[in-house]
N, C-alpha and C positions, 0 to 999 in steps of 0.2 A: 074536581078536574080543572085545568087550567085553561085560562079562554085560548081560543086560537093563536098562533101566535107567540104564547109564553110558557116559555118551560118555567117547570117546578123548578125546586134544588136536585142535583146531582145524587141519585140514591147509592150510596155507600155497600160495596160489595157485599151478599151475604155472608160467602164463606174466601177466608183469607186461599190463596192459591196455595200455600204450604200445606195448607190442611188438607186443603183435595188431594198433594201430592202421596203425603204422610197415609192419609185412609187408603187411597188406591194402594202401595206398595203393602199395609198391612193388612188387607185381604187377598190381594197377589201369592204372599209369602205367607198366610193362613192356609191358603187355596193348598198351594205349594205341600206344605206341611201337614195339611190335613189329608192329602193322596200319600205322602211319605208313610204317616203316620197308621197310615189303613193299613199298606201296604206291610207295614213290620210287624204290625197285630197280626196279619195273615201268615207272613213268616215266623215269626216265633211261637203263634199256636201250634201249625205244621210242624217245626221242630222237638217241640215241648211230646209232641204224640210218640216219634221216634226216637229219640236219646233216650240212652241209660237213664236209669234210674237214682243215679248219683251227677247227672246231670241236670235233673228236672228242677231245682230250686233257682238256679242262673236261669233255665230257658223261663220260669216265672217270671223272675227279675224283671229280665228284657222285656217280658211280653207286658208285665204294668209299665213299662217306662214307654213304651210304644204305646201305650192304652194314655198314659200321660200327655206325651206328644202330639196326639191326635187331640185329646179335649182342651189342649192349650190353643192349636191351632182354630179351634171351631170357637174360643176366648176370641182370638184374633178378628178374625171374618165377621164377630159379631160388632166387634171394638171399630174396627174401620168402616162397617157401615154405620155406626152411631155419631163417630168422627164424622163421616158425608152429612149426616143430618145435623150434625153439631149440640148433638147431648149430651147436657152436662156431666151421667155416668159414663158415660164413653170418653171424658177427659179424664175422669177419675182415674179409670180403667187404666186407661195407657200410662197417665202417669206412676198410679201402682207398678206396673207391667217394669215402666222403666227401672226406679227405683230397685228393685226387686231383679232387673237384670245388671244393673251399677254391683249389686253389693254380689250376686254369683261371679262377675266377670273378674271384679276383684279378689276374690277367694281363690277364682283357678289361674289370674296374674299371679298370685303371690306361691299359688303352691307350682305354676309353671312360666316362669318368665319368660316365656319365648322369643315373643316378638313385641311392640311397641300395644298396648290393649287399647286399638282400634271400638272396640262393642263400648267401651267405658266412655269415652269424648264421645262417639255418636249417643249413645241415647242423656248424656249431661246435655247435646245442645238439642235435642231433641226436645228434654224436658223444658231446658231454659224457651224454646219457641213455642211451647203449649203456655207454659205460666204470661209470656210477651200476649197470646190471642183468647188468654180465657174468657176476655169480655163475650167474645162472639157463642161461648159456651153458656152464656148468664152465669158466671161464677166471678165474683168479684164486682168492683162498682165499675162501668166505662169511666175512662176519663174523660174530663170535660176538655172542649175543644181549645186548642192552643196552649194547652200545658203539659 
């Protein structure tokens, strides 16, 4: 402890404010998608009981991709509280995550060109600001001060 009088040094934030941002919105948008995702499990079973019988292999479909949906989401919820705490598998995680949505958004840019692929540039700078704070993850070395 510091005698009366004298501050220590200036303690270095734990967690960068991007991070705090980036973790809130991906349990937001987990949250989000993990009620969507209940919700179309509930709908596409109840369907699946009622349709023909030459339609039941689609109301399948839907209902794993809705069962998909949901445990990506609950991926998420998990990933952004691990982001708040700043563990190193919860950088992995998203970084995975992103990658992995870089190469889907491009497949359906390329088989649908719509509009400009907004989802590609957002999770490229997403990752380049996760690789910029990985020190705070204990993944890589910090750099030393003044270089």
């Amino acid at each position: 402890m510091a005698p009366p009088g004298m501050y220590g040094a200036p303690m270095a934030p734990k967690r960068p404010i991007g991070v705090t941002i980036l973790a809130v919105l991906t349990i937001i948008f987990g949250i989000l998608g993990l009620l969507g995702g209940i919700l179309l499990v509930i709908v596409f079973a109840a369907a699946a009981t009622v349709l023909p019988a030459e339609y039941q292999g689609v109301a399948g479909i839907l209902l794993a991709l809705a069962a998909l949906v949901t445990i990506l989401s609950l991926v998420a919820i998990i990933s952004g509280v691990g982001l708040l705490r700043l563990r190193s598998w919860a950088w992995w995680l998203t970084v995975i995550v992103g990658v992995l949505n870089i190469v889907f958004n491009i497949g359906t840019y390329v088989l649908y060109p719509v509009a400009f692929p907004y989802g590609i540039v957002l999770w490229i700078i997403i990752i380049a600001y996760l690789v910029a704070v990985r020190s705070h993850f204990g993944i890589g070395k910090p750099k030393p001060a003044g270089m």
